[in-house]
PyMOL Python script that loads the backbone (N, CA, C, O; Angstrom):
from pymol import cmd

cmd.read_pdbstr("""\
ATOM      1  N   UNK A   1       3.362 -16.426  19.241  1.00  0.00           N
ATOM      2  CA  UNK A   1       4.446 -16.141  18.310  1.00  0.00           C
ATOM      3  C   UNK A   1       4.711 -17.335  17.398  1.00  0.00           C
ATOM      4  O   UNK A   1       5.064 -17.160  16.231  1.00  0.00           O
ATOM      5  N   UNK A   2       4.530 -18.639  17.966  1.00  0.00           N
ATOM      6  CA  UNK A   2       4.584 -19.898  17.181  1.00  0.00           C
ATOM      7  C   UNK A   2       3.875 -19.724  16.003  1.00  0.00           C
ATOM      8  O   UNK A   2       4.363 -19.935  14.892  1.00  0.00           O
ATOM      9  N   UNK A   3       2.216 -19.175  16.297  1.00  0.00           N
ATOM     10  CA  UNK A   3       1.490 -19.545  15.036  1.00  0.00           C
ATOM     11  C   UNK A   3       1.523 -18.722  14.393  1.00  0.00           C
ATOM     12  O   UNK A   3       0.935 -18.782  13.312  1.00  0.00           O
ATOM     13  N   UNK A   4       2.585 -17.015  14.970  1.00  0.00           N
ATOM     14  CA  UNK A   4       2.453 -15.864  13.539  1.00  0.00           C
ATOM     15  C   UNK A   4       3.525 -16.419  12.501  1.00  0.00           C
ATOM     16  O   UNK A   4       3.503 -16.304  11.276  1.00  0.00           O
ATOM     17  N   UNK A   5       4.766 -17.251  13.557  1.00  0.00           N
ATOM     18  CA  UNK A   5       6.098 -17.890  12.447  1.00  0.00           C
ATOM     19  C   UNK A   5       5.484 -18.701  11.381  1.00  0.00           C
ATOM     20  O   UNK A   5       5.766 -18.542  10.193  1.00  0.00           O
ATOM     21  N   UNK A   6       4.244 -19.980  12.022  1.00  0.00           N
ATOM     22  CA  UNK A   6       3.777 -20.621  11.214  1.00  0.00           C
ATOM     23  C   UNK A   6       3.125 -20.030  10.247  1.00  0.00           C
ATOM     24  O   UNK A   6       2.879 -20.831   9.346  1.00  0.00           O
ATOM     25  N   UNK A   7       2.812 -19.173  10.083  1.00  0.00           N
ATOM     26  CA  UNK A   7       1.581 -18.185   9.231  1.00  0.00           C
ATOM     27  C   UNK A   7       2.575 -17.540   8.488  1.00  0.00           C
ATOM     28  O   UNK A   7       2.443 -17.506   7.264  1.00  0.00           O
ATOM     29  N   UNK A   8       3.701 -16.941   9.103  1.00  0.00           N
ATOM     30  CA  UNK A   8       4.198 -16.152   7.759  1.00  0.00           C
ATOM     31  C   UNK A   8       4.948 -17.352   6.934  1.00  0.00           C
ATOM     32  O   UNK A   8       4.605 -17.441   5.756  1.00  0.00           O
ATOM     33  N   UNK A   9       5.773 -18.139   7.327  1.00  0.00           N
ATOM     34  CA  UNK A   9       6.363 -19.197   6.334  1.00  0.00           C
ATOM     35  C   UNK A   9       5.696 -19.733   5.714  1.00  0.00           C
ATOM     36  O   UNK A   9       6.098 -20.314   4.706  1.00  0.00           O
ATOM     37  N   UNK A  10       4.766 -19.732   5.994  1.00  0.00           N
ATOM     38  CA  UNK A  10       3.603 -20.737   4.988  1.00  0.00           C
ATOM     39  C   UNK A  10       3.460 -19.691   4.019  1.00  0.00           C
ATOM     40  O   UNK A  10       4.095 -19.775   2.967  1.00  0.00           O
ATOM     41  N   UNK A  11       2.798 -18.836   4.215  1.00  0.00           N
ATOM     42  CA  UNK A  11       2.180 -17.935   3.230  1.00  0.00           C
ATOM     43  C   UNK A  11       3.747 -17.100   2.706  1.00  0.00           C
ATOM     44  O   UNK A  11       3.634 -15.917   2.385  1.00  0.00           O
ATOM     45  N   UNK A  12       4.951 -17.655   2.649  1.00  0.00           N
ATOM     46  CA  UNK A  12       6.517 -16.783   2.327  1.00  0.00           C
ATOM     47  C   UNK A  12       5.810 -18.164   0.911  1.00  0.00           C
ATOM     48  O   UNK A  12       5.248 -18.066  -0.180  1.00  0.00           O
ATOM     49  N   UNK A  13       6.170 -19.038   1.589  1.00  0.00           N
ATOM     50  CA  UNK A  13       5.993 -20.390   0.362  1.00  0.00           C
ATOM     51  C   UNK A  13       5.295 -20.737  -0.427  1.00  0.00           C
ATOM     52  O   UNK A  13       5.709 -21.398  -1.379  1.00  0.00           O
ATOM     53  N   UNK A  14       4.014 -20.404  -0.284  1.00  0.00           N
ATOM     54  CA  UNK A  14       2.469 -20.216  -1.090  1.00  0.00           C
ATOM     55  C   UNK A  14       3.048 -19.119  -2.038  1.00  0.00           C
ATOM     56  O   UNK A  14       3.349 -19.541  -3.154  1.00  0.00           O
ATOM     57  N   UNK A  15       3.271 -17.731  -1.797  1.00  0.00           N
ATOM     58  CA  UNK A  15       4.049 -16.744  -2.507  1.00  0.00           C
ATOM     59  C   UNK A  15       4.994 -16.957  -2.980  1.00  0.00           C
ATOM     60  O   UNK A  15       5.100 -16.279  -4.002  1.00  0.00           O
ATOM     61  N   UNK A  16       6.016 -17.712  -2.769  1.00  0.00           N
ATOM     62  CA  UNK A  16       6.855 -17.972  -3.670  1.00  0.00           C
ATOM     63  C   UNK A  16       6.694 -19.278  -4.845  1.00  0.00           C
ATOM     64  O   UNK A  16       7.550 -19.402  -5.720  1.00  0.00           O
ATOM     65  N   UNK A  17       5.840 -19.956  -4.782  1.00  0.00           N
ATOM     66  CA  UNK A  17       5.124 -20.574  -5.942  1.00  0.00           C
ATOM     67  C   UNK A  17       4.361 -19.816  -6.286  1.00  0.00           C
ATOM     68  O   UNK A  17       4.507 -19.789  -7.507  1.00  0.00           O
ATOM     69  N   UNK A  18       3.464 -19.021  -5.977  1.00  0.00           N
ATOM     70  CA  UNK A  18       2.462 -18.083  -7.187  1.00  0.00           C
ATOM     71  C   UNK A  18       3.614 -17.117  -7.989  1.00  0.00           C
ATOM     72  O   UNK A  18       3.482 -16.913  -9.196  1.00  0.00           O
ATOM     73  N   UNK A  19       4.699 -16.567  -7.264  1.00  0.00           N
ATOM     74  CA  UNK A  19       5.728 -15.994  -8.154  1.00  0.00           C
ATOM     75  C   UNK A  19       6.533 -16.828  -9.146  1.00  0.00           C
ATOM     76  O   UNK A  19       7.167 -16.289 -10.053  1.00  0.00           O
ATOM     77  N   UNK A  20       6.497 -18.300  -8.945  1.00  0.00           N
ATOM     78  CA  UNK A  20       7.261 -19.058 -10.112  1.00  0.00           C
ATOM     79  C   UNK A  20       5.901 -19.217 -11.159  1.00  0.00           C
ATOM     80  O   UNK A  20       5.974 -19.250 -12.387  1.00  0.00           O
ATOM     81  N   UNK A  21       4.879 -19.291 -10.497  1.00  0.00           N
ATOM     82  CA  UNK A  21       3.455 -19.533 -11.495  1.00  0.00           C
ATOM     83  C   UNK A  21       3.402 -18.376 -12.344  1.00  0.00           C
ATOM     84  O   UNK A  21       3.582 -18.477 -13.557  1.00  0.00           O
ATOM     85  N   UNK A  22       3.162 -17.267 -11.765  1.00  0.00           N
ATOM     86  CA  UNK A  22       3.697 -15.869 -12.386  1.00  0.00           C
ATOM     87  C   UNK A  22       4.411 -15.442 -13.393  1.00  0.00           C
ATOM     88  O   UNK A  22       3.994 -14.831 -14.377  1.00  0.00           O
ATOM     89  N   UNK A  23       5.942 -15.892 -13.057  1.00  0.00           N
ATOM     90  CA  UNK A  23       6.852 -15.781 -13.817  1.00  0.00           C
ATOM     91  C   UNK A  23       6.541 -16.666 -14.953  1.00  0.00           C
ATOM     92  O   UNK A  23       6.652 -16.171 -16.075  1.00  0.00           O
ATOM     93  N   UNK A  24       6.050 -18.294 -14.812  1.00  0.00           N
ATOM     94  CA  UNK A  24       6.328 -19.131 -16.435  1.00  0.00           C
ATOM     95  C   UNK A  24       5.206 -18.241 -17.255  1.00  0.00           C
ATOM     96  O   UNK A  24       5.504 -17.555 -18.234  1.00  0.00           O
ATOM     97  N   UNK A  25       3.571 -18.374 -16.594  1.00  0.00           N
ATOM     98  CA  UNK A  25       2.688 -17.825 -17.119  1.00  0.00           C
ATOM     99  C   UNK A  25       3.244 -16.310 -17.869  1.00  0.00           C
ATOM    100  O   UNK A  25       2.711 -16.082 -18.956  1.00  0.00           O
ATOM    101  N   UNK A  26       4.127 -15.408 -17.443  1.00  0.00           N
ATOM    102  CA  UNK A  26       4.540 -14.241 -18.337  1.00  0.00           C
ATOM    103  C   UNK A  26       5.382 -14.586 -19.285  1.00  0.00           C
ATOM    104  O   UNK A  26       5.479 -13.764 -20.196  1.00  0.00           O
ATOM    105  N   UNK A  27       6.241 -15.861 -19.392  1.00  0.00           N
ATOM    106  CA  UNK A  27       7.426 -15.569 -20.267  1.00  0.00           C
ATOM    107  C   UNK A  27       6.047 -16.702 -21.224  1.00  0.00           C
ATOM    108  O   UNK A  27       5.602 -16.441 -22.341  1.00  0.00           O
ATOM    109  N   UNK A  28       5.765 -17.569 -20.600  1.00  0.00           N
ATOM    110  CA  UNK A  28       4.487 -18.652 -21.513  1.00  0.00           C
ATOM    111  C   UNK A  28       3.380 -17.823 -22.812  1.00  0.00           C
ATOM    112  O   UNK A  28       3.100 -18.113 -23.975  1.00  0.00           O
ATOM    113  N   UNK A  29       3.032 -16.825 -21.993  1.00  0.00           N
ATOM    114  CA  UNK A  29       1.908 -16.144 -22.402  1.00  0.00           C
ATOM    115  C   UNK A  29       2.458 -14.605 -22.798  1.00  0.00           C
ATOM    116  O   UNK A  29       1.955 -13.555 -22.396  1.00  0.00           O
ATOM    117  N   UNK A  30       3.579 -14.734 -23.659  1.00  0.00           N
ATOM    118  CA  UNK A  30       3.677 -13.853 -24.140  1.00  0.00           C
ATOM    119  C   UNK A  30       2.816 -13.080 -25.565  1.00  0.00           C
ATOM    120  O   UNK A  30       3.310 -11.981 -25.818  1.00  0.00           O
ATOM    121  N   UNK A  31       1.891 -13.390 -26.303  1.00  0.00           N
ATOM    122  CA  UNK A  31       1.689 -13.013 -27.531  1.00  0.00           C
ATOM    123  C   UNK A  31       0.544 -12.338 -26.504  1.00  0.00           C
ATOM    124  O   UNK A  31       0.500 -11.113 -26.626  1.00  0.00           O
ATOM    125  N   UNK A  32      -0.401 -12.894 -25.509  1.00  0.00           N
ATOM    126  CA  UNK A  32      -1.598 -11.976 -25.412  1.00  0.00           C
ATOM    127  C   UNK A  32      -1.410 -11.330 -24.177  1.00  0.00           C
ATOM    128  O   UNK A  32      -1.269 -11.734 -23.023  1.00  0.00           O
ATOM    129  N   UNK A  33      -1.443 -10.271 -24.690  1.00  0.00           N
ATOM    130  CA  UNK A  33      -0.935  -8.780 -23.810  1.00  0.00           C
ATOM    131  C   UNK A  33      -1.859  -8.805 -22.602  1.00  0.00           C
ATOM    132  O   UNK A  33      -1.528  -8.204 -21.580  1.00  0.00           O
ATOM    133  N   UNK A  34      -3.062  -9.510 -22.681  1.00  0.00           N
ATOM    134  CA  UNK A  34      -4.387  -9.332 -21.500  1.00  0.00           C
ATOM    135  C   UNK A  34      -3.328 -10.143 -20.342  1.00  0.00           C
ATOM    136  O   UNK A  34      -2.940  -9.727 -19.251  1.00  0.00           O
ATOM    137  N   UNK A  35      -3.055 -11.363 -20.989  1.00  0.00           N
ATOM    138  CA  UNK A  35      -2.623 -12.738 -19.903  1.00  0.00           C
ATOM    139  C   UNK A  35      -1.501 -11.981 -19.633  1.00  0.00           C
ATOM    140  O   UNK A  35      -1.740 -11.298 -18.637  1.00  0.00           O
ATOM    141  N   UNK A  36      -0.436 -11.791 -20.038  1.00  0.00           N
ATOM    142  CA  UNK A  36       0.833 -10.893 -19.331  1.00  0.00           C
ATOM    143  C   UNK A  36       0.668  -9.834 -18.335  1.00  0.00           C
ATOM    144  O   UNK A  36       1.319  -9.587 -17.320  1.00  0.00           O
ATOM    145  N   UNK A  37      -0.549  -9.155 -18.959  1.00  0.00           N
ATOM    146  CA  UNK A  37      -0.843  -8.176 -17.326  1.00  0.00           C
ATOM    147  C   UNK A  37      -1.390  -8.931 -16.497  1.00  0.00           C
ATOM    148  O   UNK A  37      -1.221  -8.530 -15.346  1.00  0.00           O
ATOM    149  N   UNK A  38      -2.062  -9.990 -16.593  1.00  0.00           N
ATOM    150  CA  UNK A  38      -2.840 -10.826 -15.634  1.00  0.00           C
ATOM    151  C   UNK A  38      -1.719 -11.312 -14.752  1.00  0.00           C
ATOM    152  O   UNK A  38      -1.750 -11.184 -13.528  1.00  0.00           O
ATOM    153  N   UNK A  39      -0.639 -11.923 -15.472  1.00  0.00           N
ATOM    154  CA  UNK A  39       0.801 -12.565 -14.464  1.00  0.00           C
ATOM    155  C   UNK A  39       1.329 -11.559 -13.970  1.00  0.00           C
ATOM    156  O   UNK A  39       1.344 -11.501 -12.741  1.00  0.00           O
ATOM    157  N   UNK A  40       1.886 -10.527 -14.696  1.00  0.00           N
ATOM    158  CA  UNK A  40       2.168  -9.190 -13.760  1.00  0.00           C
ATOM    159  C   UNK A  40       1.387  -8.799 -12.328  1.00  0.00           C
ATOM    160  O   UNK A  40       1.808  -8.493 -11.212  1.00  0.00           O
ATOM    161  N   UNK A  41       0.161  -8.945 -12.850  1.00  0.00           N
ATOM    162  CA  UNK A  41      -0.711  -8.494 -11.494  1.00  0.00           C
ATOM    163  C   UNK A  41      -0.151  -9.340  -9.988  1.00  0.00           C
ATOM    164  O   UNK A  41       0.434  -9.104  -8.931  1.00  0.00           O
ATOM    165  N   UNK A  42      -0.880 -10.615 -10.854  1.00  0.00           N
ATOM    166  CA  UNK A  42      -0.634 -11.593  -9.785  1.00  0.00           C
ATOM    167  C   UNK A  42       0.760 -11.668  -9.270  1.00  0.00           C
ATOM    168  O   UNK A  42       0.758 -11.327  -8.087  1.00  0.00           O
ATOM    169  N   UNK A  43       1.943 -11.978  -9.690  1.00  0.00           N
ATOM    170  CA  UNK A  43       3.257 -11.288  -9.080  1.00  0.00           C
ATOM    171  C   UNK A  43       3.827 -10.280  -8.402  1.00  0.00           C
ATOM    172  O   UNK A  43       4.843 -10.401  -7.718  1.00  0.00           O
ATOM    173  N   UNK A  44       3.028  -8.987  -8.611  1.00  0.00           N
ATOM    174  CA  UNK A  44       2.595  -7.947  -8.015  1.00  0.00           C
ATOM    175  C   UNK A  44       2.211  -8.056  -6.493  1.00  0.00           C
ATOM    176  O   UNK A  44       2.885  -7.694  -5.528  1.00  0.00           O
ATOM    177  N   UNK A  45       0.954  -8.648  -6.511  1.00  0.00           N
ATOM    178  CA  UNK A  45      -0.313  -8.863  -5.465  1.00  0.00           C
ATOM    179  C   UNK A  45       1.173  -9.884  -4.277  1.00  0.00           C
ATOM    180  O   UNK A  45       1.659  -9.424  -3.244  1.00  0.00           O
ATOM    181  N   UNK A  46       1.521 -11.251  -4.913  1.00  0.00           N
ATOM    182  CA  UNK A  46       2.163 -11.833  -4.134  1.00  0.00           C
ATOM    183  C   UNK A  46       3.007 -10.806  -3.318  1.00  0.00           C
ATOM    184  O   UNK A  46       2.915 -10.735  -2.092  1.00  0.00           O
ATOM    185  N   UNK A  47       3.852  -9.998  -4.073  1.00  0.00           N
ATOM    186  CA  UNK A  47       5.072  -9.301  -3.383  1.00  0.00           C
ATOM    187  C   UNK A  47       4.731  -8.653  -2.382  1.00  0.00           C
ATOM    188  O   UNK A  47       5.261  -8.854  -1.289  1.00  0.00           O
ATOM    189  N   UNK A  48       3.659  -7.639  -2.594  1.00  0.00           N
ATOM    190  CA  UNK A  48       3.141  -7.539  -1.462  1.00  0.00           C
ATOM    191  C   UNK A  48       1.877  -7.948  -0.521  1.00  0.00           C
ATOM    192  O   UNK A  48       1.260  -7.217   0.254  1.00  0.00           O
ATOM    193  N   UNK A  49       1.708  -9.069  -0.757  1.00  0.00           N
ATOM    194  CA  UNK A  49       1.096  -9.622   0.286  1.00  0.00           C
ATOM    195  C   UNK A  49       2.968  -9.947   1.497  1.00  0.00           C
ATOM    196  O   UNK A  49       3.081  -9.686   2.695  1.00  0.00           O
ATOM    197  N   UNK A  50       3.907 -10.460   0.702  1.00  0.00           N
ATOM    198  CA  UNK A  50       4.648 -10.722   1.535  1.00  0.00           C
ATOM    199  C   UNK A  50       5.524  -9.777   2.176  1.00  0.00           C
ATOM    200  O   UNK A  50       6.187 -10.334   3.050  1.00  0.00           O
ATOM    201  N   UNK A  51       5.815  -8.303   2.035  1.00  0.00           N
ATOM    202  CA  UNK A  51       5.572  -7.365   2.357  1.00  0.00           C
ATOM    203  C   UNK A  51       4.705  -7.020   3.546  1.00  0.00           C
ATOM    204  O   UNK A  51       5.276  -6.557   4.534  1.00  0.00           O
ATOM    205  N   UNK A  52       3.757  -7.142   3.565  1.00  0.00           N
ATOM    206  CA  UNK A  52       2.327  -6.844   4.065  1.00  0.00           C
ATOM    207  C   UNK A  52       2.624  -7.811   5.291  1.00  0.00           C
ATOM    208  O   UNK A  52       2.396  -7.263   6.370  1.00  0.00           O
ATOM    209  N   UNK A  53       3.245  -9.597   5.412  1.00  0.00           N
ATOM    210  CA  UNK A  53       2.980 -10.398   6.405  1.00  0.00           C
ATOM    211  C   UNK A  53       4.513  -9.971   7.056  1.00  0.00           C
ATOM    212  O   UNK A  53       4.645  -9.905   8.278  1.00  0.00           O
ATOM    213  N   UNK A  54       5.455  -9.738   6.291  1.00  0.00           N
ATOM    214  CA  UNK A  54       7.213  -9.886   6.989  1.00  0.00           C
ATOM    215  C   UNK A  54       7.147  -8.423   7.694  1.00  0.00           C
ATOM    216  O   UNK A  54       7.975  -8.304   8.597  1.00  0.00           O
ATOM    217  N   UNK A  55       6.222  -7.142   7.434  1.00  0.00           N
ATOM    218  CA  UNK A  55       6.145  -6.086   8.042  1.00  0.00           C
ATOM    219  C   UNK A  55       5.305  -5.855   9.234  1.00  0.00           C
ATOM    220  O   UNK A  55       5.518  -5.032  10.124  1.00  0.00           O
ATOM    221  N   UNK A  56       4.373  -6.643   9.141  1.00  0.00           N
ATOM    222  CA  UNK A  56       3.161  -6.891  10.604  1.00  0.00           C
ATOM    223  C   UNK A  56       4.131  -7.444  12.245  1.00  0.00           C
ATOM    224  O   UNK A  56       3.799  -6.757  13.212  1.00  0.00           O
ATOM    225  N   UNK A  57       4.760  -8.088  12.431  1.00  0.00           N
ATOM    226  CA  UNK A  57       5.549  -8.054  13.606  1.00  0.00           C
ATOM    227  C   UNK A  57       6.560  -6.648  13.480  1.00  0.00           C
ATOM    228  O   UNK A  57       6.921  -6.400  14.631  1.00  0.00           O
ATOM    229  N   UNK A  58       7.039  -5.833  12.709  1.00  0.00           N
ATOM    230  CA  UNK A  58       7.787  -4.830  13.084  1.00  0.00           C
ATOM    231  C   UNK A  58       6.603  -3.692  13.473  1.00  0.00           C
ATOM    232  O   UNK A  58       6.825  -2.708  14.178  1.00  0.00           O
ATOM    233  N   UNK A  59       5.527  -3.967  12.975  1.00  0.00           N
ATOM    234  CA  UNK A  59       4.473  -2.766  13.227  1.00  0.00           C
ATOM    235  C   UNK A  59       4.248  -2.727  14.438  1.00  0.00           C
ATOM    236  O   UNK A  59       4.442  -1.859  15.289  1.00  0.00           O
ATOM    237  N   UNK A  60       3.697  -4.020  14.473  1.00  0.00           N
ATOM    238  CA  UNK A  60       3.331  -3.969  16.056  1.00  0.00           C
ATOM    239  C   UNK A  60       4.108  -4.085  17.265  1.00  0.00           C
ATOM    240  O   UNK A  60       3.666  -4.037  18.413  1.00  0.00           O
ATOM    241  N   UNK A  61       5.505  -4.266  16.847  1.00  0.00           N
ATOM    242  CA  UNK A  61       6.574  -4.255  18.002  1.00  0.00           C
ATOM    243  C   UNK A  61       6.785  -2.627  17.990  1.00  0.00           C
ATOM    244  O   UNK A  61       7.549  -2.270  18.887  1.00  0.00           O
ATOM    245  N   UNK A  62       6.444  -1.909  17.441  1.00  0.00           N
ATOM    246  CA  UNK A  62       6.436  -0.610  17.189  1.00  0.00           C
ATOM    247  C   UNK A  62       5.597   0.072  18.267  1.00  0.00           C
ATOM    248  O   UNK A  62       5.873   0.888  19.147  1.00  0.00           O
ATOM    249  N   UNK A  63       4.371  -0.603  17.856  1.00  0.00           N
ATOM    250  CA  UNK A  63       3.232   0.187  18.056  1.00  0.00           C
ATOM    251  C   UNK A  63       2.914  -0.182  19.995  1.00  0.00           C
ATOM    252  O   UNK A  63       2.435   0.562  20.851  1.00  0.00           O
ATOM    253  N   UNK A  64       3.354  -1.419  20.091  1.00  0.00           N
ATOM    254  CA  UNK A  64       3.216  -2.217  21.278  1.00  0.00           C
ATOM    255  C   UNK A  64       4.433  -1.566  22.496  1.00  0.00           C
ATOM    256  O   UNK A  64       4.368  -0.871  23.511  1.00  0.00           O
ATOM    257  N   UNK A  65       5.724  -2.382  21.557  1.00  0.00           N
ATOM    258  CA  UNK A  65       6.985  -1.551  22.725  1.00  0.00           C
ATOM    259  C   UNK A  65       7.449  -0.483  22.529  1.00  0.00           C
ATOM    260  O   UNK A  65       8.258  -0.006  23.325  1.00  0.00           O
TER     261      UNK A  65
END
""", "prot")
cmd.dss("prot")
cmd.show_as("cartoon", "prot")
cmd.util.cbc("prot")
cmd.orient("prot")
């Protein structure tokens, strides 16, 4: 359980800098419409990756107990 806490905080924090990277890169790169969907994406992808890690202990406490 130590190293799933260590694993999701890390990767909560990795994600929450690709979402500030995200965010300047969209308001930065506003004139070319390609790079704005590119930051969208990637802001996207983060949310749920963290989604994806904060939901894996309720799954399996599910699936387990």
């Amino acid at each position: 359980m130590k190293i799933y806490n260590l694993v999701k905080y890390s990767a909560t924090a990795i994600a929450g800098v690709i979402l500030l990277l995200a965010g300047i890169s969209y308001m930065a790169l506003g004139s070319d419409p390609r790079k704005r969907e590119n930051a969208k994406n990637m802001a996207m992808y983060a949310i749920i990756g963290l989604v994806i890690i904060w939901a894996t202990q309720v799954m399996v406490n599910f699936i387990v107990g």
